[in-house]
C-alpha positions as CSV (number, residue, x, y, z in Angstrom):
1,X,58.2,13.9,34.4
2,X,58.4,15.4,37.7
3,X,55.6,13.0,39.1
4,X,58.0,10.2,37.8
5,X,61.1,11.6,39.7
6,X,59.1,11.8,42.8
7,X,57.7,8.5,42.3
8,X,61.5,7.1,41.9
9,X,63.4,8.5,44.6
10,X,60.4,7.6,47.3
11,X,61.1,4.3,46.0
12,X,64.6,4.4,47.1
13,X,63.5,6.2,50.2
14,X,61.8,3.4,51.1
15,X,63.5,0.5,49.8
16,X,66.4,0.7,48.8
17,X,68.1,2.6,51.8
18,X,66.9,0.1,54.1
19,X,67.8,-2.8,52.4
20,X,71.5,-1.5,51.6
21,X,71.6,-0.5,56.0
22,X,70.6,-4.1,56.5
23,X,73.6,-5.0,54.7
24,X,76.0,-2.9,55.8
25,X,76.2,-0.2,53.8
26,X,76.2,3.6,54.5
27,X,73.7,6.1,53.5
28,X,75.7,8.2,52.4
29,X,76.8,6.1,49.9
30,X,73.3,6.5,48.1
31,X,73.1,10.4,47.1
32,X,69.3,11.4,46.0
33,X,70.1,11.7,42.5
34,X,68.5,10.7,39.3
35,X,71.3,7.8,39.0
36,X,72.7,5.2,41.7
37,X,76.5,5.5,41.9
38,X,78.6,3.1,43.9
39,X,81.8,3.8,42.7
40,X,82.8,5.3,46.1
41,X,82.2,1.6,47.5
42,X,84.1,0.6,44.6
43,X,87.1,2.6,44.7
44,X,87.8,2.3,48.9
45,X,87.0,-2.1,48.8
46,X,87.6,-3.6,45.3
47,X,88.1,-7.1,46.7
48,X,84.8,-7.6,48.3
49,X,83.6,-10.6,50.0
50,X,81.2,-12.8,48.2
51,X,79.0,-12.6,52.1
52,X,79.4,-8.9,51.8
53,X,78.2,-8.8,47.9
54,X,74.6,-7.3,46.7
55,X,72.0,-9.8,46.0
56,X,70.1,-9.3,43.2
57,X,67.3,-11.5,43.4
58,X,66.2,-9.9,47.0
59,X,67.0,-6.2,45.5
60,X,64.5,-6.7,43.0
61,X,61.7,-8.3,44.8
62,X,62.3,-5.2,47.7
63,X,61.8,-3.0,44.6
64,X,58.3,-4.6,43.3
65,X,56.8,-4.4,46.6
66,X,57.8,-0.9,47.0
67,X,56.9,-0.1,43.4
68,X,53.4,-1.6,43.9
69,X,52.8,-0.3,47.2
70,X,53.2,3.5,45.7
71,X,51.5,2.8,42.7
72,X,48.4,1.4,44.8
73,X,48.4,4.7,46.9
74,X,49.1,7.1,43.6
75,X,46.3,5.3,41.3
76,X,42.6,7.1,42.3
77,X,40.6,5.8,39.4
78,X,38.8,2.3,40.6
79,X,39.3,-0.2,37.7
80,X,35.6,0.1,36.4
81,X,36.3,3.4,34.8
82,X,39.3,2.2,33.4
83,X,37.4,-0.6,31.5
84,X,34.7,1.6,30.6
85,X,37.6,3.9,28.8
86,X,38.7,0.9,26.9
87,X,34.6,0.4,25.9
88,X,34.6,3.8,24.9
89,X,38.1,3.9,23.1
90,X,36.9,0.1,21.6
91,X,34.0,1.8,20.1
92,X,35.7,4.9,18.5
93,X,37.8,2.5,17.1
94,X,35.0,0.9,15.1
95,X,33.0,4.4,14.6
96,X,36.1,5.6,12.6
97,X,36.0,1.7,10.5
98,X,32.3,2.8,9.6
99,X,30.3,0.3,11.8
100,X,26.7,1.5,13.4
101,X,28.0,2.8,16.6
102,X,25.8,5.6,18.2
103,X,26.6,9.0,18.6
104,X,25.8,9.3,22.0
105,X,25.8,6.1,24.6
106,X,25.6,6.6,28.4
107,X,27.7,4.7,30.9
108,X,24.5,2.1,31.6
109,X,24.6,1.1,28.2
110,X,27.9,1.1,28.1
111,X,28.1,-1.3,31.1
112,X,25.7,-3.1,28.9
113,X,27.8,-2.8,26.5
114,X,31.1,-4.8,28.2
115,X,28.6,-7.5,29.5
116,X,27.8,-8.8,25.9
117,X,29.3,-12.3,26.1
118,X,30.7,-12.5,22.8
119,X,31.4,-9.8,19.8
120,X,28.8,-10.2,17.5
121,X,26.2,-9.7,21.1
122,X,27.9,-6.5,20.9
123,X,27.7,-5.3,17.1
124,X,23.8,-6.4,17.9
125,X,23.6,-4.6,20.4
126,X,25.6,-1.4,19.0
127,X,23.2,-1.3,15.8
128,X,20.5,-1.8,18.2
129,X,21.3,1.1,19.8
130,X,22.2,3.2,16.5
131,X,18.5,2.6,15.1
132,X,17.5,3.6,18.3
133,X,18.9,6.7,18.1
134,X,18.4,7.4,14.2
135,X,14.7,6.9,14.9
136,X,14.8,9.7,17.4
137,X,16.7,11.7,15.5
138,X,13.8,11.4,12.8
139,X,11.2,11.9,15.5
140,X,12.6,15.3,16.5
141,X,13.1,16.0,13.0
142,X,9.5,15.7,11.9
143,X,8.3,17.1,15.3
144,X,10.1,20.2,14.7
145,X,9.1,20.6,11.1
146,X,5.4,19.9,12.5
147,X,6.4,23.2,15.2
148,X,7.7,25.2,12.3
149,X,3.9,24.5,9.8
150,X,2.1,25.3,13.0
151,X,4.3,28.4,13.5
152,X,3.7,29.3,10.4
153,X,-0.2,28.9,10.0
154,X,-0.5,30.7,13.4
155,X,1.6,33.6,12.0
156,X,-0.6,33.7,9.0
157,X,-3.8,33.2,10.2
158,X,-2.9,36.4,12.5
159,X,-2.4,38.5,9.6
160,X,-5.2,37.7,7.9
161,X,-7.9,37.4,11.0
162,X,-6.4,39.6,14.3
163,X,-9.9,38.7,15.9
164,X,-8.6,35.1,16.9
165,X,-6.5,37.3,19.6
166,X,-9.3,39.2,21.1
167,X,-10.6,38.5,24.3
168,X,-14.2,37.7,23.3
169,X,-13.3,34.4,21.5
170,X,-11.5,33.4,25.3
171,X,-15.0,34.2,26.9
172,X,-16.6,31.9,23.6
173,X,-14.2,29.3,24.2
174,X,-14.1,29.5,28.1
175,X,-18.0,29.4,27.6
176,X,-18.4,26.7,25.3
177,X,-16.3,24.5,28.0
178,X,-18.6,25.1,30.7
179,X,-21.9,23.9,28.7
180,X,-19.8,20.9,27.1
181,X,-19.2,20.1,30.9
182,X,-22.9,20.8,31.6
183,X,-24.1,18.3,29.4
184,X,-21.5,15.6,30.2
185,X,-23.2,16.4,34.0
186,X,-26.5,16.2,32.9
187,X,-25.6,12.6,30.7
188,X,-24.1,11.3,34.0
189,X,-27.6,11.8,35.7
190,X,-30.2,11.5,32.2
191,X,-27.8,9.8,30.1
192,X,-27.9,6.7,28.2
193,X,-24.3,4.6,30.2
194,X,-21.2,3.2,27.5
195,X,-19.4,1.2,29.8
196,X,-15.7,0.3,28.5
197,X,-14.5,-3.1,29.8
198,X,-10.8,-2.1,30.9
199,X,-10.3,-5.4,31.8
200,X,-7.7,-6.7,28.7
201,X,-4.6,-5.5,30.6
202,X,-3.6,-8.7,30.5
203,X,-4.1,-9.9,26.9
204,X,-2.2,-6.5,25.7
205,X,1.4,-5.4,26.3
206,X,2.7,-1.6,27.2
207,X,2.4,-0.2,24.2
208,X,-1.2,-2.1,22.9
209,X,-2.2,-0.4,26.5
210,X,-0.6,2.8,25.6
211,X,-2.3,3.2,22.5
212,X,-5.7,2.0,23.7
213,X,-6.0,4.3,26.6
214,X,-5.3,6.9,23.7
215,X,-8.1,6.2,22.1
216,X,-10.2,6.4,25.3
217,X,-9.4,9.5,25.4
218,X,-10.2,10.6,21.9
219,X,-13.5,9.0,22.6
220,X,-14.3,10.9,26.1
221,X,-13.6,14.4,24.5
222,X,-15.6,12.9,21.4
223,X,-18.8,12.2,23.5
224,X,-18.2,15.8,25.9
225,X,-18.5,17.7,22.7
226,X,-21.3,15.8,21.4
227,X,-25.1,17.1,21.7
228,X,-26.5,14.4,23.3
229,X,-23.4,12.5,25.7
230,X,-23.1,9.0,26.7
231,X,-22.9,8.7,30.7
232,X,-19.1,6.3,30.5
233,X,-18.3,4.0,32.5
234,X,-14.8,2.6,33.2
235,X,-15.6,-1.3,34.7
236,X,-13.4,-3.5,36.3
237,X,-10.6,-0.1,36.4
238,X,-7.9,-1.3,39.0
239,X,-6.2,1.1,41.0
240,X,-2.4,1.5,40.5
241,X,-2.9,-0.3,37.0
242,X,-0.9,-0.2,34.1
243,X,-4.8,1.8,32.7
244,X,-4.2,4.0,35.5
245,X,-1.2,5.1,35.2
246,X,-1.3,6.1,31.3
247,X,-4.3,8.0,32.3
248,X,-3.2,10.0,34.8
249,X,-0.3,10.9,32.4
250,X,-2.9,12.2,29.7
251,X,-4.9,13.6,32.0
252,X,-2.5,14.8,34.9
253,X,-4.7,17.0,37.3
254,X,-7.8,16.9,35.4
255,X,-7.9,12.9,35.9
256,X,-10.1,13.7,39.3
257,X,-12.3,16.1,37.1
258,X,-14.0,13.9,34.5
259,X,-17.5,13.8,34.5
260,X,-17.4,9.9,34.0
261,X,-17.9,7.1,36.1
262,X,-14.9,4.8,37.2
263,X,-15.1,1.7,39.1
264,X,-14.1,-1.7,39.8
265,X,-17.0,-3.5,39.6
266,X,-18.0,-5.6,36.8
267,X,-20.8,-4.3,34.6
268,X,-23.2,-7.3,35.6
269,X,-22.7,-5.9,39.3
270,X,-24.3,-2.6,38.5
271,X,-26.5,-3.0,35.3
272,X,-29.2,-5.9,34.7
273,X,-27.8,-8.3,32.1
274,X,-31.3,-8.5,29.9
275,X,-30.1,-4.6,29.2
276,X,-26.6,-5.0,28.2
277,X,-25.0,-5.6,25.0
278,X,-21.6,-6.8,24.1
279,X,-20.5,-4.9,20.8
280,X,-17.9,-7.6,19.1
281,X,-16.4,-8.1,15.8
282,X,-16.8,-11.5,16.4
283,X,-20.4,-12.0,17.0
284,X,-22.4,-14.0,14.8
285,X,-25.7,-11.7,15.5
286,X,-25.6,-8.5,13.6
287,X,-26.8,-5.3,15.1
288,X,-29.3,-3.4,13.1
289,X,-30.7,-0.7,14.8
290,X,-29.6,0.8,17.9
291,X,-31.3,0.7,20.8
292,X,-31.7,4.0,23.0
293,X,-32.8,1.0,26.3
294,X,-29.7,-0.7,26.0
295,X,-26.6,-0.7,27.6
296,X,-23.3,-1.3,25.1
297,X,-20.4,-2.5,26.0
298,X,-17.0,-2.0,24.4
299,X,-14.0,-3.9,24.9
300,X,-11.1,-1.8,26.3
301,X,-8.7,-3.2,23.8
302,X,-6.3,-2.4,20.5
303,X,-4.7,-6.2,19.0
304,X,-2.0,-5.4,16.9
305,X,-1.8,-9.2,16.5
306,X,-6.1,-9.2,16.4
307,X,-6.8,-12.0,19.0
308,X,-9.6,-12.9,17.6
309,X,-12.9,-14.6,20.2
310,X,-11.5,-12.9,23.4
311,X,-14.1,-10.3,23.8
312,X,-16.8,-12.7,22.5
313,X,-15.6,-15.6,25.1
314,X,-15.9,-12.9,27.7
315,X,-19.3,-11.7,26.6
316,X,-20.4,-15.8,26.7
317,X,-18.6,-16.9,29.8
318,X,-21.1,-14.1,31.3
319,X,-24.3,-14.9,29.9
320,X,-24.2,-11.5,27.7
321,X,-25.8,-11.0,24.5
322,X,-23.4,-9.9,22.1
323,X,-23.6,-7.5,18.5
324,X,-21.5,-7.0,15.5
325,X,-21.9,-3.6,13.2
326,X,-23.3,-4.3,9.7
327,X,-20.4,-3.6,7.7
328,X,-21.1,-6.0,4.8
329,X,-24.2,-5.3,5.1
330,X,-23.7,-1.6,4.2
331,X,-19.9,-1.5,3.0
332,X,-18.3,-2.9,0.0
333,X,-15.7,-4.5,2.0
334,X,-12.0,-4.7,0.4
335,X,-9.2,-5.5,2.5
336,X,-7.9,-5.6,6.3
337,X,-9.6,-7.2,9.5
338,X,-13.2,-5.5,10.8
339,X,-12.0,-4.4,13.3
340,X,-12.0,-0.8,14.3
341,X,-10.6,2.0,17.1
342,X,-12.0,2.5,20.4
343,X,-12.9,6.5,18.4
344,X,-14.2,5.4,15.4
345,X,-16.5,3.3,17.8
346,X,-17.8,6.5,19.7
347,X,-18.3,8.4,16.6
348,X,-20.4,6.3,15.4
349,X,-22.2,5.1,18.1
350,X,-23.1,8.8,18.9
351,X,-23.7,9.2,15.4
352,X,-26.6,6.3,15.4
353,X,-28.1,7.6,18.9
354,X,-29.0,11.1,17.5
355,X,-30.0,10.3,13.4
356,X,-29.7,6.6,13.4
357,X,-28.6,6.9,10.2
358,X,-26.2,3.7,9.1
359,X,-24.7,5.6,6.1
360,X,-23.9,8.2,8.1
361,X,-22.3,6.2,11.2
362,X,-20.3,4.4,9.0
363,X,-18.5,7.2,7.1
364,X,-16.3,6.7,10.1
365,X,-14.6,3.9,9.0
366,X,-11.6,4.2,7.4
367,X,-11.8,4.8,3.7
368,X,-9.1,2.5,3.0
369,X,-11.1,-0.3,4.2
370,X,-14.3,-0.5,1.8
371,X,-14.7,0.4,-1.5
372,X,-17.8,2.2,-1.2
373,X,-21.3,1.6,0.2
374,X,-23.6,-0.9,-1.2
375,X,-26.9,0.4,-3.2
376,X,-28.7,-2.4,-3.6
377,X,-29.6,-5.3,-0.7
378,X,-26.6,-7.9,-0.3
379,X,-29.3,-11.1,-1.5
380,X,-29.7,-9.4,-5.2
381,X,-26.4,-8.7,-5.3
382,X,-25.1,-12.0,-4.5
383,X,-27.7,-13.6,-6.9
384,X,-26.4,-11.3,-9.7
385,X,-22.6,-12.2,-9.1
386,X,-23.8,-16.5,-9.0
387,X,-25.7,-15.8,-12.2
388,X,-22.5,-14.0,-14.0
389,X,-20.2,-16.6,-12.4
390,X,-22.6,-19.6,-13.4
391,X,-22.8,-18.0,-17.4
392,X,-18.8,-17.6,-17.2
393,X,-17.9,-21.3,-15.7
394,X,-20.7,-22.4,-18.1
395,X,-22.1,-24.7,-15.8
396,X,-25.5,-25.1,-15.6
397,X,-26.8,-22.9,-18.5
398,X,-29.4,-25.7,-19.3
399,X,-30.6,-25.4,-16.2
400,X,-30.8,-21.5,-16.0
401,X,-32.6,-21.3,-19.2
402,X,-35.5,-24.0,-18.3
403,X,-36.0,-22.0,-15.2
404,X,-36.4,-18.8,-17.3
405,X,-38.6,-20.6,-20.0
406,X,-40.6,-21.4,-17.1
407,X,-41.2,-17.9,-15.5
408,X,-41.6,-16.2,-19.0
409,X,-42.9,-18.8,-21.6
410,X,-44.2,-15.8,-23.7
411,X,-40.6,-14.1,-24.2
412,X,-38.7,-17.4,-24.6
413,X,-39.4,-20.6,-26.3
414,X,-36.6,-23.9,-25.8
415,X,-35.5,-25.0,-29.3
């Protein structure tokens, strides 16, 4: 109220004063009062002159200008945070109507938000936003429920075994370290090399690259904790690249540390091609033993939407000789594509270089994949499925039994 009172009477300060001296008219007529009174020029002249009489028209336009002048100097809040008030009073309006509006929205989204060209853009874009943060709300859910089971195994497993605390198991541990990083040394220089081809940055997007370099990293402390290491290589690895990057963020100051080889070479630069192996899903030639001579190479590269021929076109446009695992060879195969993680690769790759062992190699693969491992070789088994299907068609039973009159004309005779 007061702020309104101040606000009127330095509008008549300014305007009205002047405008009733231009006319003739004495200040004193004007007292500073919460009301204009001109009953004293009333009662001295009643019979004024129409020359001498206020205009109206003029008065008010004086008083708008003045009024928007002060109003101009009074207002401090630019006109952007007024509309974002009105975003943010627009969407408690339809949080308390039950629409998915989130919880939380920052002014960038909410400049986002007003920018929406029409209203449905902006119930899109609202729901958007409220799965968004419903599915964080879930991931911090689960994490902390995952913090609370570790909690609690930790807490239990120090009751029942106090020795996990003592400082000999940080000398085993501390210990164990140094020779897994004493044979990853000695693989670089003895070794048999896996190079991964880290150059699908293209064919993948942020979060296919995301993922794979996840896996590379699986596979790297896979093969430093194996008996018997690969030497890695990382070929065609661009500085600065989207690789790189999600590397160092996994790694962070250990990244300079690895006992691996990185470069930007190709692999035909630095290895002779007779030696080196493309391992595809999509090769027609199927590996059946491994090779401790050879050089394999695996294609730096998770397909959500399974490309399929872009590691074997590679592999050709080079001149490479390319191999595919034997999985219906050894696997009952059931559902889902053949093609398996960048891990599940290294395990059994290391797997076949120290027992060579298929059965064993492939126990890697997903169990959801097969049903379970073939006992028999794949031609008897196929002839014993034709045979069953050829008895339940009916077709060619005549045929079938001349054939096995033929090979045993002592057990069966043709009537």
């Amino acid at each position: 109220m007061q702020c309104a009172n101040m606000l009127l009477r330095k509008i008549v300060r300014s305007s009205v004063l002047p405008f009733a001296a231009h006319h003739g008219m004495k200040k004193d007529l004007f007292p500073l009062s919460r009301t204009l009174s001109l009953s004293l020029c009333l009662k001295q002249d009643k019979s004024c002159e129409p020359s001498e009489k206020l205009d109206l028209d003029e008065w008010k336009k004086v008083m708008k200008s003045g009024l928007q002048e002060e109003v101009s100097e009074m207002v401090l809040e630019p006109k952007e945070l007024s509309g974002l008030a009105a975003a943010r009073e627009t969407l408690e309006m339809w949080r308390l109507a039950g629409r998915a509006v989130p919880e939380n929205i920052s002014e960038e989204q909410l400049k986002t938000f007003m920018q929406c060209p029409s209203k449905s853009a902006k119930k899109k874009y609202l729901k958007y936003l409220h799965l968004k943060e419903l599915h964080k709300k879930n991931d911090k859910r689960k994490m902390d429920e995952k913090r609370e089971r570790r909690l609690e195994a930790q807490s239990q497993a120090s009751n029942t075994d106090e020795t996990k605390k003592s400082s000999f198991v940080c000398l085993w541990s501390s210990t164990m370290d140094k020779a897994y990083n004493w044979r990853a040394a000695q693989s670089m220089i003895f070794g048999q090399p896996l190079v991964f081809d880290m150059s699908y940055e293209k064919e993948m997007s942020v979060r296919e690259v995301t993922n794979t370099v996840r896996q590379i990293v699986l596979s790297e402390s896979c093969n430093r904790r194996s008996v018997d290491p690969f030497h890695i290589h990382f070929c065609n690895f661009k500085d600065d690249s989207l690789y790189h990057r999600e590397f160092i963020k996994h790694y962070r100051e250990a990244w300079g540390k690895l006992l691996i080889t990185v470069t930007d070479q190709c692999y035909t630069e630095i290895f002779p091609k007779d030696k080196l192996i493309y391992l595809t899903a999509d090769s027609p030639k199927v590996m059946k033993t491994f090779d401790h001579n050879k050089i394999y190479i695996v294609g730096s590269m998770v397909d959500k939407s399974i490309k399929t021929g872009v590691s074997l076109a590679r592999a050709k446009r080079l001149g490479l000789e390319t191999a595919a695992l034997p999985l219906e060879k050894y696997l009952l195969w059931s559902t889902g594509a053949k093609n398996l993680t960048l891990d599940q690769m290294m395990h059994i790759l290391l797997t076949l270089k120290d027992t060579a062992d298929w059965k064993k190699a492939l126990e890697f693969v997903p169990k959801r994949k097969y049903c379970g491992f073939v006992n028999k070789p794949v031609k008897e088994l196929k002839k014993t499925l034709d045979l069953v299907n050829t008895l339940k068609l009916g077709k060619g039973r005549e045929e079938i039994e001349k054939q096995f009159a033929k090979n045993h004309p002592k057990k069966y005779k043709i009537k």
